[in-house]
C-alpha positions as CSV (number, residue, x, y, z in Angstrom):
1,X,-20.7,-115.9,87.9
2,X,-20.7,-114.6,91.3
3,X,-19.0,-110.9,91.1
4,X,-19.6,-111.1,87.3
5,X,-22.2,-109.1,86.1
6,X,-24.7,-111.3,83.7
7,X,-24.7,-110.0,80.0
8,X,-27.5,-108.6,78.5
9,X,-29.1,-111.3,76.7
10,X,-28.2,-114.0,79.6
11,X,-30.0,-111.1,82.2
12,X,-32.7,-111.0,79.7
13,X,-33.2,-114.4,79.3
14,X,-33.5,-114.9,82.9
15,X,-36.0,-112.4,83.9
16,X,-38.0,-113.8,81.2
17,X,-37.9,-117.1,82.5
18,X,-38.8,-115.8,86.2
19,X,-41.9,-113.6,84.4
20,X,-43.2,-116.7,82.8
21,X,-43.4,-118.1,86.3
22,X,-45.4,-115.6,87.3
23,X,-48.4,-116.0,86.0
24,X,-50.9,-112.7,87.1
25,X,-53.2,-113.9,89.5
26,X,-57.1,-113.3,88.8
27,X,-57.5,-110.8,91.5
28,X,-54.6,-108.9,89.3
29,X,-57.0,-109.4,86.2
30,X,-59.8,-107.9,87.5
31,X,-58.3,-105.1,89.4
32,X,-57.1,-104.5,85.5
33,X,-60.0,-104.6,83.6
34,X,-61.5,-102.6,86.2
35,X,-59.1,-100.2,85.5
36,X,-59.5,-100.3,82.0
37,X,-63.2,-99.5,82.5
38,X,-63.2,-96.3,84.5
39,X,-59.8,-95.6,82.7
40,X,-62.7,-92.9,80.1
41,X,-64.5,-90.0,81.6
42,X,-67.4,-91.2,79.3
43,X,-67.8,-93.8,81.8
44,X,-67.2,-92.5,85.0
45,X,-69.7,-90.2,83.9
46,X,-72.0,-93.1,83.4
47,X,-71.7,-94.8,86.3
48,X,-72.0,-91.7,88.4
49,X,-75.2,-91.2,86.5
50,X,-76.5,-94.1,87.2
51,X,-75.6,-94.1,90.8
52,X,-77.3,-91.0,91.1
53,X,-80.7,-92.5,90.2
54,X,-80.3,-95.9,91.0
55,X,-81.5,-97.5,87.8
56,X,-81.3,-96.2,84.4
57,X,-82.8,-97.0,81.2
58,X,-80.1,-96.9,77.7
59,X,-82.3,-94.1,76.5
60,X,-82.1,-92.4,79.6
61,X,-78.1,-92.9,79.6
62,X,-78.2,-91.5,75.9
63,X,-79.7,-88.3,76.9
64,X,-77.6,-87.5,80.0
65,X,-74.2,-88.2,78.4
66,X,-75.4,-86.7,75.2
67,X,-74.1,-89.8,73.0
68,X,-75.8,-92.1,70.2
69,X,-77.5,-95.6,71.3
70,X,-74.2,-97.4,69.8
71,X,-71.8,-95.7,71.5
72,X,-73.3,-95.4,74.9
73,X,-74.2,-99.6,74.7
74,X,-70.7,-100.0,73.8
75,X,-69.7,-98.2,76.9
76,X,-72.2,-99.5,78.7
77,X,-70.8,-103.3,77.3
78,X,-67.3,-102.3,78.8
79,X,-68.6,-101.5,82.1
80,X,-70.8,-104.6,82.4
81,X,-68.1,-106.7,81.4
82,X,-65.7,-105.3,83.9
83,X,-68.7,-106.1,86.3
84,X,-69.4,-102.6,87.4
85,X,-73.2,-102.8,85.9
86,X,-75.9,-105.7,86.3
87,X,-78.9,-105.6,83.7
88,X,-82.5,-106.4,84.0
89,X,-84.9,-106.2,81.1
90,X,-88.4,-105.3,81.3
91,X,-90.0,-106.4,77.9
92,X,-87.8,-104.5,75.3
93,X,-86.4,-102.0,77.5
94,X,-82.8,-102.0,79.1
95,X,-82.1,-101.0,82.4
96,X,-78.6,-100.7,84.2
97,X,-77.7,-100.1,87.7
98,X,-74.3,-100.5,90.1
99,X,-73.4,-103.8,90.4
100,X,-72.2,-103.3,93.4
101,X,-72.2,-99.8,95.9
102,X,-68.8,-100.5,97.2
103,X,-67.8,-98.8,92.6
104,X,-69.2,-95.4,94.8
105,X,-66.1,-95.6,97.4
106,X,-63.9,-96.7,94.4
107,X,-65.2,-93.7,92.2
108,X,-64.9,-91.4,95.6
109,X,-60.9,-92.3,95.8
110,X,-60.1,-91.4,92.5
111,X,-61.7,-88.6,92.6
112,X,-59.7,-86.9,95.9
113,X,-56.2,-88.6,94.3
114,X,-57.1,-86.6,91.3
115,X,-57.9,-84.0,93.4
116,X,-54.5,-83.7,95.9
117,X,-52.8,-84.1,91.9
118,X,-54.1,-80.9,90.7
């Protein structure tokens, strides 16, 4: 087939095959559900929040992003999962903080990207 071009479905078929191959690695994954995660202003606004004071409480989080206790756990359940947040309870309370301060730099980047887009 050399100086032939491939028809559709056989070029189809093979990129296909190659994709299966190509299984996304879990550095890939995470990257992407990281992604997902800061992918809402809600919670950027959250984790800048809670970078700001170091530890935050869900009621606390309610109040500064002005949002009901189900949505802001649901945010807060995204970020968590992502593994942006760690939580540590102290009888019936909830508190959240970075998981890590390296999310600051990653928050920082976007930001001046978003910036030089503007």
């Amino acid at each position: 087939m050399k100086g032939r071009r491939a028809r559709p479905k056989e070029a189809a078929d093979k990129l296909r095959q190659k994709l299966q191959r190509m299984a996304p690695d879990q550095d890939a994954v995470g990257a992407a559900r990281i992604a997902r995660a800061i992918g809402d202003p809600m919670r950027v606004a959250m984790l800048r929040a809670i970078a700001a004071e170091g530890e935050l409480c869900v009621c606390e989080i309610m109040l500064v992003i002005n949002r009901s206790q189900p949505s802001t756990s649901h945010h807060l359940g995204i970020l968590k999962g992502a593994g942006l947040l760690k939580e540590s309870r102290r009888g019936k309370w909830v508190f959240y903080s970075l998981a890590d301060s390296s999310i600051l730099d990653l928050l920082e980047s976007l930001r001046q990207v978003g910036a030089a887009r503007r």
